[in-house]
N, C-alpha and C positions, 0 to 999 in steps of 0.2 A: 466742155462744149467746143467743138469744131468751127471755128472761126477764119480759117482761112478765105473759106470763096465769101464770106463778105466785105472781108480786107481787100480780097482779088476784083472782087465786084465795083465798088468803091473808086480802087483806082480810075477801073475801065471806066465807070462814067465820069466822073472829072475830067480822065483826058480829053471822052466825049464830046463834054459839054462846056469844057473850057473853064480859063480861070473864076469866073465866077458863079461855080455850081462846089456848093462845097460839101462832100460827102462823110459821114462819120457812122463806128458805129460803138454802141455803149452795152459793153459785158456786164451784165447784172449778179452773174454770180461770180465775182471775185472776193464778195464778202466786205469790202471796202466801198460803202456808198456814195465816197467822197469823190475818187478817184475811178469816172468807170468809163472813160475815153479811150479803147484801143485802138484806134486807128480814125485817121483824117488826112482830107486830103481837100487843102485849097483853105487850110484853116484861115489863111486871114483874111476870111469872109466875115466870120465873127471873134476873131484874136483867141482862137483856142489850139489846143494841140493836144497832144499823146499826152494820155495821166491827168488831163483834166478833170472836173470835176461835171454831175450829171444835169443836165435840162430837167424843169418842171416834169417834161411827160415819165421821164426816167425815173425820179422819184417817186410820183404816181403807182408806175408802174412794180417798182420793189417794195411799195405799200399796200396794194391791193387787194384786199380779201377773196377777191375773185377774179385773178387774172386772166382768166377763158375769157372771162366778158370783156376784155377791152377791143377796142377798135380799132384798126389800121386808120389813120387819118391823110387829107390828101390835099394838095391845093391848098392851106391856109397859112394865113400871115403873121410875121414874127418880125422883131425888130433889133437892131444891133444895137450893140452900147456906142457903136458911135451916129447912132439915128440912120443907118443904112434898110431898107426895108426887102426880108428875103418871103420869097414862096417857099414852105418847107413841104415834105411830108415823112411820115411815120408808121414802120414797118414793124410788126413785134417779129420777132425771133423765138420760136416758140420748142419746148420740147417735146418728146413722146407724150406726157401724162399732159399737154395743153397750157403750162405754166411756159411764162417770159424769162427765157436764160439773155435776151439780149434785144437792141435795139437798131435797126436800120435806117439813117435819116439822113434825106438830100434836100439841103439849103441853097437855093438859087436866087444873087441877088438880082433883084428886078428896080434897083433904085432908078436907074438911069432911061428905061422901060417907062416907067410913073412920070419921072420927066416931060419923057415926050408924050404921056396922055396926055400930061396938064397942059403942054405948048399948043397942042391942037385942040385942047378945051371942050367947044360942045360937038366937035364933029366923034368924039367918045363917051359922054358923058351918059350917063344910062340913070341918073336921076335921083339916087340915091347916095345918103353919108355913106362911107366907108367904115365899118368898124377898125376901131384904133389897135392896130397889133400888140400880142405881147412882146416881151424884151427877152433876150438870148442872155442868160446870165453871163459873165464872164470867171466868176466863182461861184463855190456854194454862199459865201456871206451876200454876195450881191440877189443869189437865186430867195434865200431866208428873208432878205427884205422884199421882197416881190411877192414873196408869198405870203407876208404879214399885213401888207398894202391890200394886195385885194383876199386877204378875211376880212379886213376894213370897210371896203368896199360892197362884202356881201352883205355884210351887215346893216351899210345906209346910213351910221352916224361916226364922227370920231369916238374913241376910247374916252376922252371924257364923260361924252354925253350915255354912255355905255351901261345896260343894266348887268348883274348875273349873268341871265338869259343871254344876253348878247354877247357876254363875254364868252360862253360856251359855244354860242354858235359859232364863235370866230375861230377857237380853240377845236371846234369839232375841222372847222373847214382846213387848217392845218392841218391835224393828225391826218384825213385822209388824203391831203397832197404830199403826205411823206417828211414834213416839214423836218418834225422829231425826227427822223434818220438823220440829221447833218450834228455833227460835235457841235456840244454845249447850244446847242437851240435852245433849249429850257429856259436857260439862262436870260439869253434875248428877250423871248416871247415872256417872259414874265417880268421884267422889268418895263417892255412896253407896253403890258397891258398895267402894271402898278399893282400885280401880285405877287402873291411869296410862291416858289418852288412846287411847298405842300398843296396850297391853291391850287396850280394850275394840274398839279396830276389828279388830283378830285377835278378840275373839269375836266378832264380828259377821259374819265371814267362815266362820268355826266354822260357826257358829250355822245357817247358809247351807245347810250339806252334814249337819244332821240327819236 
């Protein structure tokens, strides 16, 4: 895949839009899901660089049974591991036959932005919570807990309180975020749910025929 005018692209808006608009893009087909960061520019918006490893959407995206269907996304909020808050959005990179060889996506921190809504308060306020952004992993292990948090979360009770059933649904909500693509997840995900290995690929397979 041809990657230069996104590399090139990339640049051109960062210089654009200045240091804090940070552009990257994620080659999907290098075979290595760990590692799919080729190019960035203004990484330490969220402490990443060359050879990092993939965002939630990236993972999604090299898990997808159907990746014609996904969406460009636009406008929506994400969060830095150092509580910095960006506007991103998300461009697939698509080939002839409609599959994602790769990933377009510009992160513009807007922390300092929110500031000054908040200094001027109700002369902004439009009345409504803000939903709470997700977190920009800074590895796959940080991204693997994020992703185990909210199967947790879909689910509505802790792991203890947890049936079968729910442990499936949580284990389903992982395989389709890709989760299983990152080294030794299994492993993880089965000690934090309190099953063995063999468990969790029976629900995985469960999981399958909801």
């Amino acid at each position: 895949m041809e990657l230069d005018f996104y590399k090139r692209l990339a640049k051109a808006l960062a210089v654009e839009f200045g240091e804090n608009c940070e552009v990257l893009v994620h080659d999907l087909t290098g075979g290595d899901p760990e590692h799919t960061i080729v190019t960035i520019e203004n990484g330490h918006v969220s402490h990443r660089q060359t050879g990092d490893g993939p965002s939630q959407v990236a993972l999604e995206a090299m898990q997808a049974e159907h990746p014609e269907e996904l969406q460009d996304r636009s406008g929506y909020l994400l969060k830095t591991h150092d509580g910095r808050i960006v506007k991103s959005s998300t461009v697939y990179i698509r080939n002839e036959q409609g599959g994602v060889d790769g990933i377009f996506c510009v992160n513009y921190d807007i922390t300092n932005l929110l500031m000054a809504q908040k200094a001027v308060g109700s002369l902004l306020s439009h009345g409504e919570e803000p939903k709470a952004p997700a977190s920009i992993p800074q590895n796959v292990n940080e991204l693997l807990d994020d992703l185990i948090e909210q199967s947790v979360q879909q689910v509505g009770k802790p792991v203890a309180l947890m049936t079968k059933d729910d442990k499936i649904a949580a284990i389903r909500f992982l395989n389709k975020a890709g989760a299983f693509l990152v080294t030794k997840s299994g492993d993880k995900v089965s000690k934090y749910f309190g099953i063995s290995k063999y468990t969790l690929y029976s629900y995985i397979d469960a999981s399958k025929n909801l």
